[in-house]
C-alpha positions in Angstrom: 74.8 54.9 29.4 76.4 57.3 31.0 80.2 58.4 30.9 82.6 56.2 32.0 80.3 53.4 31.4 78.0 53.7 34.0 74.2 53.0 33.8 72.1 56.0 35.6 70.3 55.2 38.3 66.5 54.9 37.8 63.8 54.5 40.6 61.6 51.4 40.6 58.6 52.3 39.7 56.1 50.2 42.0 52.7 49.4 40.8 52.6 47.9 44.5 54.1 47.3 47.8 55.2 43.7 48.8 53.0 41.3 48.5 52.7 37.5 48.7 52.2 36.2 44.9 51.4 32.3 44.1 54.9 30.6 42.9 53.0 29.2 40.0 51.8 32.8 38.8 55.6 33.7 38.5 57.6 32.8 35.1 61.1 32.7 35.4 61.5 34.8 32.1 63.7 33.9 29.6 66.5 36.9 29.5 67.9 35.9 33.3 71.3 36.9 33.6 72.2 33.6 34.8 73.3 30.2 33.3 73.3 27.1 34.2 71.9 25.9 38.2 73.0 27.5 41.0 73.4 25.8 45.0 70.3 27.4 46.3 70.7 24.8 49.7 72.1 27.6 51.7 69.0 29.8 50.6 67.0 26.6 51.5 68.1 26.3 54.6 67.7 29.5 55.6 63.8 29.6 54.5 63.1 26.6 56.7 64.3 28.8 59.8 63.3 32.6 58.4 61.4 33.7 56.1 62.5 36.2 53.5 64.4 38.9 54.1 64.5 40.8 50.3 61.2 39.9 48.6 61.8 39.4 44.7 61.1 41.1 42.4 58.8 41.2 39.6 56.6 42.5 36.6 53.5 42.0 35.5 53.7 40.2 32.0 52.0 42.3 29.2 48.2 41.5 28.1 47.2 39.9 31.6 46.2 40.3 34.9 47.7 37.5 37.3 50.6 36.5 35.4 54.3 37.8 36.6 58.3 37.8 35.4 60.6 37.2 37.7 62.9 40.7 37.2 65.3 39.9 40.2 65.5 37.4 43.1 66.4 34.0 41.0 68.1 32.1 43.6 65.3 33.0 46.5 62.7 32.3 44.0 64.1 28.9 43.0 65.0 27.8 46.7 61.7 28.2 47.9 60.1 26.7 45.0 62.1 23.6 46.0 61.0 23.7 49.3 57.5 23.7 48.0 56.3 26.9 49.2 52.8 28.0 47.7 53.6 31.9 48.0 56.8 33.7 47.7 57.3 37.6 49.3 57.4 39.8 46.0 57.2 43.2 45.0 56.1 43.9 41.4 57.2 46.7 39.6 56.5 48.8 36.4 59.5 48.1 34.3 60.2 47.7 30.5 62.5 45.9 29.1 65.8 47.9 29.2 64.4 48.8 33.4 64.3 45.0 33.4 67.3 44.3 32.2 68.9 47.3 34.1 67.3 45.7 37.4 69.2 42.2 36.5 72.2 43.6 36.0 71.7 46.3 39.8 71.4 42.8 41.6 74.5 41.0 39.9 76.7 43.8 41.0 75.2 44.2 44.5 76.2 40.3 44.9 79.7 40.4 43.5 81.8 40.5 46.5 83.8 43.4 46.9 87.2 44.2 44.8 90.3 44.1 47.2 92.9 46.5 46.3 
C-alpha cells in the first residue's frame, strides 16, 4: 500500500478483449466482497430493454481451460442469471489473488456514492 493508505493503481492485464462466456462456465468465487443478497430487479429490468453496458469481469480459474471467477460485476452477473440468459458480456483478465482482490475492492469504491462535504 501506498502512503496514506492508498492501493497503487495497477493495469488489468487482459488475456482477452470482451467476449460472451456461458453463465454456467462462470463461478461466483468464494472471496466476493459482498454479503448477503442484493435487489438486482433494477439490473433486471434494465437487461430486458439493453443489454450490458460494463461487461464483468473475470479470471480464468487455475488448472483449466473453460472454467472462470467472477473478479467484478456480481450484481450484473446475478441479474441476468435470473433472467435466464445463456451468455453474459465478460472480459477476462490475468490477475492473482491480491490483483483480484484489489479489482473487488476498485469496483466497491467506484459504486459508493460520492462523499458530500
Amino acid at each position: 500500500m501506498r502512503p496514506g493508505g492508498r492501493l497503487p493503481v495497477m493495469p488489468i492485464a487482459p488475456i482477452s478483449g470482451s467476449r460472451q462466456l456461458p453463465i454456467r462456465a462462470i463461478q461466483e468465487g468464494l472471496n466476493l466482497w459482498r454479503d448477503g443478497e442484493y435487489d438486482t430487479k433494477d439490473l433486471q429490468e434494465s437487461l430486458k430493454r439493453a443489454p450490458l453496458l460494463h461487461p464483468v469481469v473475470v479470471r480464468q480459474v487455475p488448472g483449466t481451460r473453460s472454467k472462470y471467477e467472477l473478479v467484478s460485476g456480481f450484481r450484473r452477473f446475478r441479474a441476468a442469471k435470473a433472467l435466464g440468459h445463456s451468455h453474459i458480456e465478460a472480459r477476462v483478465v490475468a490477475a492473482d489473488e491480491l490483483r483480484r482482490e484489489q479489482l473487488q475492492i476498485e469496483e466497491n469504491i467506484r459504486r459508493q456514492p460520492p462523499v458530500s462535504a
